[in-house]
C-alpha positions as CSV (number, residue, x, y, z in Angstrom):
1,X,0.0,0.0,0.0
2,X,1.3,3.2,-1.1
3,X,1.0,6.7,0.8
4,X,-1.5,8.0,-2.0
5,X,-3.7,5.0,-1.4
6,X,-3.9,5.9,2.2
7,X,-7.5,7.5,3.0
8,X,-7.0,11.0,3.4
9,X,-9.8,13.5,5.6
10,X,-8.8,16.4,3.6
11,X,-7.8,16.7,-0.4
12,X,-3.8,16.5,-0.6
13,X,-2.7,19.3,-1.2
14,X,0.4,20.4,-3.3
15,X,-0.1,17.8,-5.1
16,X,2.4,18.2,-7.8
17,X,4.7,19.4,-5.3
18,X,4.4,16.1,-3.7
19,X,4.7,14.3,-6.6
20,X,8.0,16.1,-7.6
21,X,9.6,15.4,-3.9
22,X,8.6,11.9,-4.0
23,X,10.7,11.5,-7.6
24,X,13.6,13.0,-6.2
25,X,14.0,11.6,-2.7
26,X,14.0,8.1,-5.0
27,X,17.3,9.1,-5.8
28,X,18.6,8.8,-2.5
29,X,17.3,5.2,-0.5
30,X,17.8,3.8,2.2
31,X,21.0,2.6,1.4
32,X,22.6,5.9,0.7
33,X,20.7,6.5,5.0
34,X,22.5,4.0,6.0
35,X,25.4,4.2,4.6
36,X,25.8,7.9,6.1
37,X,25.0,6.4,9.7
38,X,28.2,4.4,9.4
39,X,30.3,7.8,8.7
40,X,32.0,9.5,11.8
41,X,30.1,12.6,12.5
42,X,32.3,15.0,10.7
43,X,31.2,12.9,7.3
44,X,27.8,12.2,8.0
45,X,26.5,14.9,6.3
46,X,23.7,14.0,3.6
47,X,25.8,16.8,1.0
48,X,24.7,15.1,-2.1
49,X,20.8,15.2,-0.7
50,X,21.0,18.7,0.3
51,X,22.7,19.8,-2.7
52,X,19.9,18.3,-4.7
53,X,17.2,19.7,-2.7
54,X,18.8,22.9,-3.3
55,X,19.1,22.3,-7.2
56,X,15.4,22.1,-7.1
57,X,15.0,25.3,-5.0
58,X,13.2,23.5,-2.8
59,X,15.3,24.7,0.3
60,X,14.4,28.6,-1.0
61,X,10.7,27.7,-0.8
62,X,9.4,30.2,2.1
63,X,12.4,32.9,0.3
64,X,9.7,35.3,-1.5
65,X,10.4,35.5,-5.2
66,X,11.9,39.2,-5.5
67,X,14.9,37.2,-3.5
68,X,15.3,34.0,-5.7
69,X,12.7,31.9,-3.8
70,X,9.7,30.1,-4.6
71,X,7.4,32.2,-2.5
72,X,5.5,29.6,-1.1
73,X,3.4,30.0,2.3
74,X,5.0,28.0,5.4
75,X,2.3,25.5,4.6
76,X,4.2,24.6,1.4
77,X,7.1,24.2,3.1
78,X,5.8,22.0,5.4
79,X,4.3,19.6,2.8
80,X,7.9,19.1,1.4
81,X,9.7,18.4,4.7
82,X,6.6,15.7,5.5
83,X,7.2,14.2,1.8
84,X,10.5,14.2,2.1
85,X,10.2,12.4,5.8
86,X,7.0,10.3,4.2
87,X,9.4,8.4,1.6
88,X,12.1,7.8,4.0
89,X,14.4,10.4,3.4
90,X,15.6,12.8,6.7
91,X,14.2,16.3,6.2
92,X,16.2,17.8,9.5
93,X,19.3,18.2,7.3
94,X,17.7,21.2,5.3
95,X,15.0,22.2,7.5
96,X,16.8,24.9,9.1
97,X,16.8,26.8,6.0
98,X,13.3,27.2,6.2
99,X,12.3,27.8,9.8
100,X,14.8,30.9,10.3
101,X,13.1,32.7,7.3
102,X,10.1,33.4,10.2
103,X,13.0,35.7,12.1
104,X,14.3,37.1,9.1
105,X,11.6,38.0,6.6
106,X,9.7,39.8,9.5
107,X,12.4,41.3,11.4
108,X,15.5,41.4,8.9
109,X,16.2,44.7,7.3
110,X,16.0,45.7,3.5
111,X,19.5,45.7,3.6
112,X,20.1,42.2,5.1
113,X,17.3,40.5,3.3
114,X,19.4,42.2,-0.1
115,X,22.1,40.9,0.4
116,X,21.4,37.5,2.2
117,X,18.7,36.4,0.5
118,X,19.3,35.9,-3.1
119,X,22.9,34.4,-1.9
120,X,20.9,31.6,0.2
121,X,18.0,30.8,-2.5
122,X,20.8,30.3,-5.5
123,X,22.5,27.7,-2.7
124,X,26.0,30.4,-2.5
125,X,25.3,30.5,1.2
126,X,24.3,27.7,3.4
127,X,22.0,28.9,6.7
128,X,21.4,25.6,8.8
129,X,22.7,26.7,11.9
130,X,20.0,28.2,14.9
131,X,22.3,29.0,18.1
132,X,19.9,28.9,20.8
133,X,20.9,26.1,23.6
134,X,23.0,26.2,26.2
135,X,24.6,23.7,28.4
136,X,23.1,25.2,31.4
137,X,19.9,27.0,30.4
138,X,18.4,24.6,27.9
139,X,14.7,25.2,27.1
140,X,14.9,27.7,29.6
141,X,16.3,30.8,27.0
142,X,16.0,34.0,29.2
143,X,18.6,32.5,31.0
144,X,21.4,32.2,28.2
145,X,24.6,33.0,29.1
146,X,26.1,34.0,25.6
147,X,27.0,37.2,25.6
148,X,27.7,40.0,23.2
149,X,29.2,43.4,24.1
150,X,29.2,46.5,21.9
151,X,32.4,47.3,20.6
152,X,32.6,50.3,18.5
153,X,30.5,50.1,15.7
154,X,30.5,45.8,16.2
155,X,29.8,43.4,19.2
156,X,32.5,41.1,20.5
157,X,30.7,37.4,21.3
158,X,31.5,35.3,23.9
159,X,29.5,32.5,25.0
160,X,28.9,28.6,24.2
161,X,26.1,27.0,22.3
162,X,25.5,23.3,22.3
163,X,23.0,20.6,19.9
164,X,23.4,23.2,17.2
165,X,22.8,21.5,14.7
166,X,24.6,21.3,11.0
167,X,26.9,24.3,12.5
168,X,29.7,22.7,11.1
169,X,28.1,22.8,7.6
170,X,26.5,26.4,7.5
171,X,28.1,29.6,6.3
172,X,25.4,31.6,8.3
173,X,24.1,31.1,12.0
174,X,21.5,32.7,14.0
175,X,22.3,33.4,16.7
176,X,20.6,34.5,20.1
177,X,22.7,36.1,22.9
178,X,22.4,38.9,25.6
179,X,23.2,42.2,24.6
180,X,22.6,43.5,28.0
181,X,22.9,41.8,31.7
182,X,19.8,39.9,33.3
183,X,19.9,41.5,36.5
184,X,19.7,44.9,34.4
185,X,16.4,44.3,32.7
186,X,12.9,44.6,33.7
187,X,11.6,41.2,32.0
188,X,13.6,38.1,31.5
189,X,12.9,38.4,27.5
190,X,14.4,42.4,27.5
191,X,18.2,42.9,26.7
192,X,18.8,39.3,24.7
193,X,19.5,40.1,20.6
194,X,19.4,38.1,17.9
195,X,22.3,38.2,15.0
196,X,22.8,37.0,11.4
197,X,26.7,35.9,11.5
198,X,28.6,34.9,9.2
199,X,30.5,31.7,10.0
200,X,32.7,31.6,8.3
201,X,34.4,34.3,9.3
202,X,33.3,33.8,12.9
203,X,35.8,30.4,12.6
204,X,38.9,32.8,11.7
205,X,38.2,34.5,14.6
206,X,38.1,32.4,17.6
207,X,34.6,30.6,16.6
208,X,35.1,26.7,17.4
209,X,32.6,24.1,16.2
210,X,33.0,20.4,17.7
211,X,30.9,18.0,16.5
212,X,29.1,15.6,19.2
213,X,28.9,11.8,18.8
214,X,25.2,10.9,19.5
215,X,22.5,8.2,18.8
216,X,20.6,9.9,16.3
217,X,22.8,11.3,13.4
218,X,21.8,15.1,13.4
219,X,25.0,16.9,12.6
220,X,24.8,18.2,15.7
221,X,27.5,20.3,17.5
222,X,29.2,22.4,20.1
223,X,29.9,26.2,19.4
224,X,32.3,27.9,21.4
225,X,32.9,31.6,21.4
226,X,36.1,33.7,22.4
227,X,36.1,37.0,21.8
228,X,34.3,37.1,18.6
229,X,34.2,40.3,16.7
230,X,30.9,40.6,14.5
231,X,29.9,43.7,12.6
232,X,27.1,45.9,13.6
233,X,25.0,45.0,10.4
234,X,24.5,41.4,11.6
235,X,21.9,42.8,14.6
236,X,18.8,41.8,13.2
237,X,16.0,44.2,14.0
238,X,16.5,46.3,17.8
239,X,19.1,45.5,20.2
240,X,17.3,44.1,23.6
241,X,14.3,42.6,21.8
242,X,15.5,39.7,19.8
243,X,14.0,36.9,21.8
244,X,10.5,38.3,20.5
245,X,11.6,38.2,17.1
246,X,12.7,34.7,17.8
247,X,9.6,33.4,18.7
248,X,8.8,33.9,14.9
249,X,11.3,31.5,13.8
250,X,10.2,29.1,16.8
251,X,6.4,28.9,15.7
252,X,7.3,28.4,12.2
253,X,10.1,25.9,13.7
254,X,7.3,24.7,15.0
255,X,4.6,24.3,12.2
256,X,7.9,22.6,10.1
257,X,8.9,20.3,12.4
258,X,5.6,19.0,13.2
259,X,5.2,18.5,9.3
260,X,8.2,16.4,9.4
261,X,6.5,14.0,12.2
262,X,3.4,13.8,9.9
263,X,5.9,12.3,7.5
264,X,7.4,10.3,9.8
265,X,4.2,8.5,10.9
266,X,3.1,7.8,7.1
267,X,6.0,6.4,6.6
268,X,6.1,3.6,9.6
269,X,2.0,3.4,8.7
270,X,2.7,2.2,5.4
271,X,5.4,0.1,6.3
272,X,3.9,-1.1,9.3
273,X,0.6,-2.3,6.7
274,X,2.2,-3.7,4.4
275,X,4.8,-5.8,6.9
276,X,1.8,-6.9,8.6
277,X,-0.5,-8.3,5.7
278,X,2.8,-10.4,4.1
279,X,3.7,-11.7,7.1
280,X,2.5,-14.7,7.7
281,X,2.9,-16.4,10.9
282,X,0.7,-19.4,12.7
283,X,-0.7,-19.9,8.9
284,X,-2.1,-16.3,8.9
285,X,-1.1,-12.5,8.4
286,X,0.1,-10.9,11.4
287,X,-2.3,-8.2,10.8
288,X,-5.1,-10.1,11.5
289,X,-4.3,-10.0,15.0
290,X,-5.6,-7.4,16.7
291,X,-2.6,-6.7,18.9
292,X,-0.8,-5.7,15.4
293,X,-3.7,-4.3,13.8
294,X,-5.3,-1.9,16.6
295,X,-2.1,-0.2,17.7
296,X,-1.2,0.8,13.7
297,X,-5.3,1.9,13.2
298,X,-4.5,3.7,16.6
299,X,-1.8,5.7,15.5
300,X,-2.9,6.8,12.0
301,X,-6.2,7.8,13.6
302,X,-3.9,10.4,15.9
303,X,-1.6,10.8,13.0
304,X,-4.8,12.1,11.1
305,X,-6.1,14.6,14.3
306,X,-1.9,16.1,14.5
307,X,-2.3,16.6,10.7
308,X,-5.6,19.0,11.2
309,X,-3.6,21.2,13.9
310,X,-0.4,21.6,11.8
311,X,-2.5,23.0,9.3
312,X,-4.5,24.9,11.5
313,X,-1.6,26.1,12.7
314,X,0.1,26.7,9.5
315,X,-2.8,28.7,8.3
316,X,-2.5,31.0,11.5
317,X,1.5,31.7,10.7
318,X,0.3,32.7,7.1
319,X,-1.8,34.7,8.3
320,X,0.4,36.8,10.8
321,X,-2.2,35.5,13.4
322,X,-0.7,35.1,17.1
323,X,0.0,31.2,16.7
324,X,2.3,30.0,19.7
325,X,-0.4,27.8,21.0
326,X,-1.6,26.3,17.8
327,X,2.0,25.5,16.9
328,X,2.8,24.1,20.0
329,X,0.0,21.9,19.6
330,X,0.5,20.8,16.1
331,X,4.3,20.1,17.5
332,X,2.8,18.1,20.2
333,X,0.7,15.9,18.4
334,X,2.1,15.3,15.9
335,X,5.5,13.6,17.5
336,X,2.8,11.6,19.8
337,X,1.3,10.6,16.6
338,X,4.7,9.7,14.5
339,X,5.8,8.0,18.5
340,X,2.7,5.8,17.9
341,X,2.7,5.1,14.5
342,X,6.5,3.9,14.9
343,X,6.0,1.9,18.2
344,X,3.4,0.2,16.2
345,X,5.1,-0.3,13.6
346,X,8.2,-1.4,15.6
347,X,6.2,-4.4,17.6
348,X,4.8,-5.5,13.9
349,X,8.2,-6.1,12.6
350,X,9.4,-8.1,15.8
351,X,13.0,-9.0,15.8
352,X,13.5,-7.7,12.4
353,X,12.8,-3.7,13.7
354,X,16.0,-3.7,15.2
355,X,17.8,-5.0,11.8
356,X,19.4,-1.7,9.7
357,X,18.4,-2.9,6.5
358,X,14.4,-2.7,6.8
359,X,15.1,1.0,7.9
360,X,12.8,0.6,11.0
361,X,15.0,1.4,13.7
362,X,16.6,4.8,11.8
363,X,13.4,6.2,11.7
364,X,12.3,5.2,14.9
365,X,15.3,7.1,16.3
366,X,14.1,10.2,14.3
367,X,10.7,9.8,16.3
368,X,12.0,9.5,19.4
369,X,14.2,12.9,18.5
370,X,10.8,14.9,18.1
371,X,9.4,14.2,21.3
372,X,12.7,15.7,22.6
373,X,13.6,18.4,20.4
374,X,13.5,21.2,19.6
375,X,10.9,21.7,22.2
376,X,9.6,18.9,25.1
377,X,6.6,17.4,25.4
378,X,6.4,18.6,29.3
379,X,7.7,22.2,28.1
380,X,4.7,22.0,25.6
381,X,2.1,21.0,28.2
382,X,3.1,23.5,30.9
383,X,2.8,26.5,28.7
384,X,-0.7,24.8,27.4
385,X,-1.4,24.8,31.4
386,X,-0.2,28.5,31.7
387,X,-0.8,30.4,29.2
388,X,-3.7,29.0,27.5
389,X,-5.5,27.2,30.4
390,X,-4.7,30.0,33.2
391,X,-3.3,27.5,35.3
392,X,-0.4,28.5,37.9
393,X,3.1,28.5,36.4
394,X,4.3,24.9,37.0
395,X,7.9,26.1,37.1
């Protein structure tokens, strides 16, 4: 059973988009995924994917067409990432790309979006790199310790970043940092700035990148900063209010990432069906049991209800309507759903879910990720609880 013959609740839409996706991510199976999860993490870089994605200005999709792009609403980014994640490919290595457009198309100056823009939709400039975490704040932001100081016309950045990801193979990094001291400010969100850098020649100048070993191969890295220089021009928007302008690029991060999940859990839906009604076991499919069958119709019912919000909160980006909720919601459910479908499609493989060749386990991993990352299922709930509900602050 194929994706398209999966019952849909609304009419698919980008079709031809889709259909173009699908053809190239054929170009790149799963051997060429497994193959990279062999590499060391300095080599485990899907190049030869992102390149092609980039070809087919797919990457520039959310860059508006006066700057090279393709012009297309958040929601059309989203349906390539879930494509792209639906036929088995990894859409994390590119996603980046698209997600930091929310800061910089709303916040960026003519000047930067000039010069930047046309640079990253041609593929001459590579942004994949979002400096956020820290080793001691984490999801807690207000609290970052990075640090940059005016100096002269420039800042001088000091600081450490950690799980940012594809830093090592970016040119450009965004990258949030206090411009002014905690105990200084009135709010926790006043004094912290956000910055277009170029890495490049952030590297000559005392910018290290260290890539960390983990389970799930993300290209993810340490940044450490000593004394920095970066010019004035890379300030995106006003000094002291960045971490507002952030939260742009976070609900689109959002509304992506949840896309991605969607894709996620189609794939391990379809794989999980069709696994289940070859194999036969006892003289009969597998899938006529219902502890195989129930826990896949389980999760591709919740799949469906995660789809709904992502657009839903899709829509509401577009429509520079006040979306954190909605997009913490569609990120929510839809890594439940993409958990679900791939624990269900885990337990219908057996003993052959934890082989690399039938791809189970890679993607499972990828699941897992986006229960984690970039935002936490308990984060999620407790500004749900707060902010929505008007529930005490749990933390």
């Amino acid at each position: 059973m194929s994706e398209s013959e999966l019952v849909m609740p609304l009419e698919e839409d980008y079709p031809e988009i889709r259909e173009q996706v699908r053809a190239l991510c054929a170009d790149f199976p799963s051997e060429y995924w497994q193959k990279l999860e062999d590499q060391p993490p300095e080599s485990s870089y899907p190049t030869e994917f992102i390149e092609a994605l980039t070809a087919a200005g797919y990457l520039a999709a959310l860059i508006p067409e006066e700057y090279g792009g393709a012009g297309l609403p958040i929601r059309g980014g989203g349906v390539i990432l879930e494509t792209i994640n639906t036929t088995g490919c990894n859409a994390s290595p590119g996603h980046a790309q698209m997600y930091t457009m929310g800061t910089i198309l709303r916040h960026g100056s003519k000047e930067q979006k000039e010069h930047y823009l046309p640079q990253i939709a041609k593929g001459e400039l590579r942004l994949q790199a979002f400096g956020v975490t820290e080793p001691t704040t984490g999801s807690d932001t207000t609290q970052l310790k990075t640090r940059a100081e005016k100096r002269g016309n420039g800042y001088v950045v000091n600081g450490q970043k950690v799980w940012t990801s594809r830093a090592a193979h970016s040119d450009l990094m965004l990258l949030l940092a206090r411009t002014t001291p905690a105990d200084k400010v009135e709010k926790r969100t006043d004094g912290i700035s956000t910055f277009l850098i170029d890495l490049r020649e952030a590297k000559k100048q005392g910018c290290e990148i260290t890539p960390i070993k983990a389970m799930i191969n993300h290209n993810t890295c340490e940044v450490f900063f000593d004394n920095v220089p970066i010019p004035g021009e890379a300030l995106i928007g006003e000094e002291g209010k960045g971490f507002r302008y952030i939260l742009d690029g976070m609900n689109a991060e959002r509304c992506l990432v949840a896309a991605e999940s969607i894709g996620n859990g189609r794939y391990f839906v379809e794989k999980a069906v069709n696994y289940s009604n070859e194999r036969i076991v006892f003289g009969r499919p597998i899938g006529q049991n219902q502890g195989i069958q129930f826990p896949i119709a389980q999760g591709y019912a919740e799949l469906e209800a995660a789809d709904l919000m992502v657009r839903k909160a899709s829509a509401m980006f577009d429509n520079h309507m006040a979306c954190g909720a909605e997009a913490n919601m569609a990120r929510l459910l839809a890594s439940e759903a993409a958990w679900a479908c791939g624990e269900a499609c885990f337990s219908a493989h057996g003993g052959f879910a934890f082989a690399c060749e039938y791809d189970i386990e890679r993607k499972w991993r990828e699941a897992r990720l986006s229960r984690t990352a970039p935002i936490s299922t308990n984060l999620i709930l407790s500004y749900l609880g707060q902010h929505v509900l008007g529930m005490p602050r749990s933390y």
